[in-house]
C-alpha positions as CSV (number, residue, x, y, z in Angstrom):
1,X,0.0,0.0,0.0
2,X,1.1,3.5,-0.5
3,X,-0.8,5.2,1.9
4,X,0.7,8.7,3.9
5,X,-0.2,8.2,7.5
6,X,0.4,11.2,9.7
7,X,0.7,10.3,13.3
8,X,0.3,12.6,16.0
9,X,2.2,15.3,14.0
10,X,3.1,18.2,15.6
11,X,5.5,21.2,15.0
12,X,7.2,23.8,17.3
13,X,9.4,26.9,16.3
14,X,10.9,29.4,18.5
15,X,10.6,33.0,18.1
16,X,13.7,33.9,17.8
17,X,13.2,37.4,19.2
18,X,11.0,37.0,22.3
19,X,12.6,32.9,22.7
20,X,9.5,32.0,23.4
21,X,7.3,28.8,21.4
22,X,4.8,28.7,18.4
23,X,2.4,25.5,18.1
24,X,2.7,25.6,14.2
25,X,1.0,22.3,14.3
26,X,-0.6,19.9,17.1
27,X,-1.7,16.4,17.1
28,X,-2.6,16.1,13.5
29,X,-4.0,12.4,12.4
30,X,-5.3,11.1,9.0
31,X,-4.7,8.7,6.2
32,X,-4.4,9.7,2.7
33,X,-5.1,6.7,0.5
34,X,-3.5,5.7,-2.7
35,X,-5.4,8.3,-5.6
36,X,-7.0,10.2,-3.2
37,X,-7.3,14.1,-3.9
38,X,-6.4,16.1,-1.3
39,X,-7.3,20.1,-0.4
40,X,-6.0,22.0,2.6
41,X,-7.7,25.4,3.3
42,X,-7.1,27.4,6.4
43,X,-7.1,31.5,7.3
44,X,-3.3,32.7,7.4
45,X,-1.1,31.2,10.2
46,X,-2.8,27.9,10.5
47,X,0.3,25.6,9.2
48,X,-0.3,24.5,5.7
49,X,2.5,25.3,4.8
50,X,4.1,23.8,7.6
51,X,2.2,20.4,6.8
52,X,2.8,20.2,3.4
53,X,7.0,20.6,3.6
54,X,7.1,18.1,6.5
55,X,5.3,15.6,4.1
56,X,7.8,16.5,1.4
57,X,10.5,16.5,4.1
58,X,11.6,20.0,3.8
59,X,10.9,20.1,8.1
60,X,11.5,17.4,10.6
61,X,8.0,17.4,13.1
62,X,8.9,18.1,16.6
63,X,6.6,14.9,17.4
64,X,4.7,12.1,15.8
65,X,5.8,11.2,12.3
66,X,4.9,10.7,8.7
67,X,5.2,7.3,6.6
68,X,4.4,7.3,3.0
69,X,4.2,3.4,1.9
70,X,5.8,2.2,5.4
71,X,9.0,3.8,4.7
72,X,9.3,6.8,7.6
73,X,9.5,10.5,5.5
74,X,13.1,12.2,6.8
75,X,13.6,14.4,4.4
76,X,13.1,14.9,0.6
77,X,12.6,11.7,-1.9
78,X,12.2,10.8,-5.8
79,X,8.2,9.6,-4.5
80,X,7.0,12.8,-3.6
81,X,7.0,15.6,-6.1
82,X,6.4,19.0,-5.7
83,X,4.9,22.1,-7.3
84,X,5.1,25.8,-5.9
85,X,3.3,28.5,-6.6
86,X,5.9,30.4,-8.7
87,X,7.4,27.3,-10.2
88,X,10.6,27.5,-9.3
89,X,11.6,26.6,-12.9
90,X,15.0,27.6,-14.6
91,X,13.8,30.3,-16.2
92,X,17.0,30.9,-18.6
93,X,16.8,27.5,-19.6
94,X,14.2,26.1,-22.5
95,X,11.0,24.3,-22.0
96,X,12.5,20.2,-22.3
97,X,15.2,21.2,-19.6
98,X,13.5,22.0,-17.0
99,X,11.0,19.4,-17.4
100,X,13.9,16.6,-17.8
101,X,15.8,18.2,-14.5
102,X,15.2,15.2,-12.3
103,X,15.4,12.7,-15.0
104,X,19.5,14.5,-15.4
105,X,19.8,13.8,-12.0
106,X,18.9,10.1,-12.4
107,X,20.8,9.8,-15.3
108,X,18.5,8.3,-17.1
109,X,19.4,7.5,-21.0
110,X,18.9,10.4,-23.0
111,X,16.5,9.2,-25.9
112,X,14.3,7.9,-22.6
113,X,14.3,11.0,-21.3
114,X,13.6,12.7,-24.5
115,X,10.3,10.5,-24.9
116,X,9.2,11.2,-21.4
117,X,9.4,15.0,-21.6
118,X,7.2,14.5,-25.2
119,X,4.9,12.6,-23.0
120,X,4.3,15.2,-20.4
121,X,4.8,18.3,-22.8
122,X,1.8,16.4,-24.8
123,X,-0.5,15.8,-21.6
124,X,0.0,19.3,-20.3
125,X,-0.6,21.1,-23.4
126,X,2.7,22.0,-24.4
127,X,3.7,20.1,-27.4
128,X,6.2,21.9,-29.6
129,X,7.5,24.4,-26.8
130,X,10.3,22.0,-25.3
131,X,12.9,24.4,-27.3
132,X,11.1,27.4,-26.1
133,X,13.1,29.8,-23.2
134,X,10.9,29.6,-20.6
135,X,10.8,32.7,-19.4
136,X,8.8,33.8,-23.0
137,X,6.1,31.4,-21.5
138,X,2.9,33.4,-20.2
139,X,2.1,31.7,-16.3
140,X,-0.1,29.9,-16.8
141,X,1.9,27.8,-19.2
142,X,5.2,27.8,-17.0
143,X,3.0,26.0,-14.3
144,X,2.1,23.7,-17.1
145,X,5.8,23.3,-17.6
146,X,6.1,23.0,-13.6
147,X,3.4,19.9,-13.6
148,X,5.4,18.2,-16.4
149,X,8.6,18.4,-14.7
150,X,7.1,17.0,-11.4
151,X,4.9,14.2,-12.9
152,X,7.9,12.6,-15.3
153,X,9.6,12.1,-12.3
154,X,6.5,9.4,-11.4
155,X,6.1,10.7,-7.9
156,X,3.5,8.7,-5.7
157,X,2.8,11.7,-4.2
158,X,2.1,15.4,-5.4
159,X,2.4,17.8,-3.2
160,X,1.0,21.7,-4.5
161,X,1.6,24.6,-2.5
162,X,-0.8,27.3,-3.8
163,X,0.2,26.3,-7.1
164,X,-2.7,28.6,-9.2
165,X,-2.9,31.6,-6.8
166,X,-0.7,34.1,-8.9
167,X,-2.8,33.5,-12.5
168,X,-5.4,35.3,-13.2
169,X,-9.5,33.8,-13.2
170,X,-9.4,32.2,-16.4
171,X,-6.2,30.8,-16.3
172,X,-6.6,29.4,-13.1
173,X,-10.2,27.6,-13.9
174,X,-8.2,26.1,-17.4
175,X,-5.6,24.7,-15.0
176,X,-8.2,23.3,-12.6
177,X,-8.9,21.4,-15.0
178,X,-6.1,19.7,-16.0
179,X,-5.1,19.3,-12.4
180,X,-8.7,17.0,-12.2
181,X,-7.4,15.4,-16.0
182,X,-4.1,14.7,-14.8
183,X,-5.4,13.4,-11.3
184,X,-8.1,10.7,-13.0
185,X,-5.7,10.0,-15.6
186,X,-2.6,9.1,-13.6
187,X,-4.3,7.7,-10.5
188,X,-2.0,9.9,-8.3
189,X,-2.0,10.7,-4.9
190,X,-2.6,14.6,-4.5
191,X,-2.4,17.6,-1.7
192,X,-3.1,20.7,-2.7
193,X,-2.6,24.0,-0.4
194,X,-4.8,27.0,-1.2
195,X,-6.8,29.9,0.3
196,X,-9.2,30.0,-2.3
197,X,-12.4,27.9,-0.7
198,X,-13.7,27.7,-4.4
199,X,-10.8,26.1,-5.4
200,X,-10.2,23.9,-2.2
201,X,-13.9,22.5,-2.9
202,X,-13.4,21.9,-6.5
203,X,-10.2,20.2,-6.5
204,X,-10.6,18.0,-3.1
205,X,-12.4,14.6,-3.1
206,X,-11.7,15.2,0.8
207,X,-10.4,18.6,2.2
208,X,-9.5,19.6,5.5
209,X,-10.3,23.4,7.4
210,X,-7.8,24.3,9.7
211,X,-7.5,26.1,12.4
212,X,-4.4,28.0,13.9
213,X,-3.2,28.6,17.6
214,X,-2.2,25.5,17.6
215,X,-2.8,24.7,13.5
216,X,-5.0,21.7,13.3
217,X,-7.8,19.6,11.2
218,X,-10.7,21.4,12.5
219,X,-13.2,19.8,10.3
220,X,-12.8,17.5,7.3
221,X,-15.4,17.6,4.2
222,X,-15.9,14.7,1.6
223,X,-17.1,16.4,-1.3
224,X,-18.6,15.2,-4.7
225,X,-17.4,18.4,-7.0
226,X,-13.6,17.2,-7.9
227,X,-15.5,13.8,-10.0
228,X,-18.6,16.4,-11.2
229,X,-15.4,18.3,-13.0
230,X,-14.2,15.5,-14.9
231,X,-17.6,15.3,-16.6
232,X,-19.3,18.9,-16.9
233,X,-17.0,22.6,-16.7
234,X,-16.0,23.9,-13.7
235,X,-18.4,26.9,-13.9
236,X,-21.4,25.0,-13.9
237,X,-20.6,23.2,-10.9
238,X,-20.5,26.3,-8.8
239,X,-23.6,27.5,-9.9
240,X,-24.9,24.5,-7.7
241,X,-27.3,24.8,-4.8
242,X,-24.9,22.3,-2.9
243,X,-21.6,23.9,-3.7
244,X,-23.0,27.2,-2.7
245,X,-24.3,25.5,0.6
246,X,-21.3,24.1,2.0
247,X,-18.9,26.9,0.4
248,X,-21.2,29.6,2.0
249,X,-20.4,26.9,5.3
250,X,-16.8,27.3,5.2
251,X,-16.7,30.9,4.3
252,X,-18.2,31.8,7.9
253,X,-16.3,29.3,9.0
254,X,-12.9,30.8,8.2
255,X,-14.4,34.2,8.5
256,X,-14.9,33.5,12.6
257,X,-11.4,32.0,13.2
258,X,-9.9,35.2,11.4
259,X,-12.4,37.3,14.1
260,X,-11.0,35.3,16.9
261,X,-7.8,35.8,15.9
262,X,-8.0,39.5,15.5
263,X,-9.7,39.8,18.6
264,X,-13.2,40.7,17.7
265,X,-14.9,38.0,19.4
């Protein structure tokens, strides 16, 4: 099996100026199965973040721990892939070589390699740009770019930290989509960070709203709109009675914990 178990996960920092300790995360618990899709949605301050680079092994928890297919996560490995929100491509470089970065690094045969990135330059809409300098590419394609480079690694995991928050509407509903393709098509496990609560209910089968001081899974939806996008547009869905019912739900949800945490309750 290649489940991700978190167990009892917690995080502590130190304020480096007063000395004195931040709960980033407390007592976090769940099982992500094999395929499953993922959202994380939380006011600012609530550890996302925090969550999502222990699981790609960025941070060591100061308690409890995180397995992904019974091997314990200790820092960063070849199974989990990740995309940011910028990127983080190689701008100066074209398209194909920053999509066949990792596969350099494994050193994988060169006419492989060169099939693979076709592949994923293909499946993300990008066929006949692999000799393009990325930095001509508009956003919205270099996060295409940025999927294909993680996903020819064949990660079990995919790990997105706010990867569609600096494109603009249209954009970001095209590349909804092709997250939702790519997820059904590939079969891959999924965790995507965002603020958006429109986006976290269209692209999580389950999602989880935290809450901060200490950040933790303060309630978990299991939602039917990701599988509703693979078979009618995104748009449509969100004209439905039930996805304005429970997004109206977690709006004043997340609207009281940022009241609480300014002090206005």
């Amino acid at each position: 099996m290649s489940d991700l178990i978190c167990n009892n996960l917690s995080m502590t920092f130190t304020n480096p100026q007063t000395g004195a300790e931040v709960n980033a995360l407390q007592d976090i618990n769940f099982t992500l199965k094999k395929g499953e899709l993922l959202s994380v949605l939380g006011p600012s301050g609530c550890g996302k973040t925090t969550l999502l680079n222990m699981i790609a092994g960025f941070l060591n928890p100061t308690a409890g721990d995180l397995t992904l297919a019974h091997q314990k996560i200790e820092g960063p490995g070849v199974e989990r892939g990740m995309v940011f929100q910028q990127g983080a491509l190689f701008e100066w470089l074209p398209v194909a070589r920053n999509v066949d970065f990792g596969l350099r690094m494994k050193n994988l045969d060169k006419e492989e390699s060169a099939n693979l990135v076709e592949k994923w330059l293909d499946i993300v809409g990008l066929t006949g740009f692999g000799d393009t300098p990325t930095y001509q590419l508009s956003g919205g394609m270099q996060q295409r770019v940025a999927l294909a480079r993680c996903l020819v690694n064949d990660p079990e995991l995919i790990l997105m930290d706010e990867p569609l928050g600096a494109l603009d509407a249209l954009t970001r509903e095209k590349m909804q989509s092709l997250i939702l393709e790519l997820w059904k098509e590939t079969g891959k496990t999924i965790i995507i960070i965002t603020h958006s609560v429109e986006e976290a209910l269209l692209l999580g089968e389950r999602l989880f709203v935290m809450a901060p001081r200490p950040g933790r899974i303060h309630k978990e939806y299991k939602l039917p709109f990701a599988e509703r996008g693979l078979k009618t547009t995104l748009r449509e869905i969100k004209q439905q009675k039930d996805f304005a019912e429970v997004r109206e739900e977690i709006l004043t949800m997340i609207w009281d914990m940022e009241e609480e945490i300014m002090g206005n309750v």
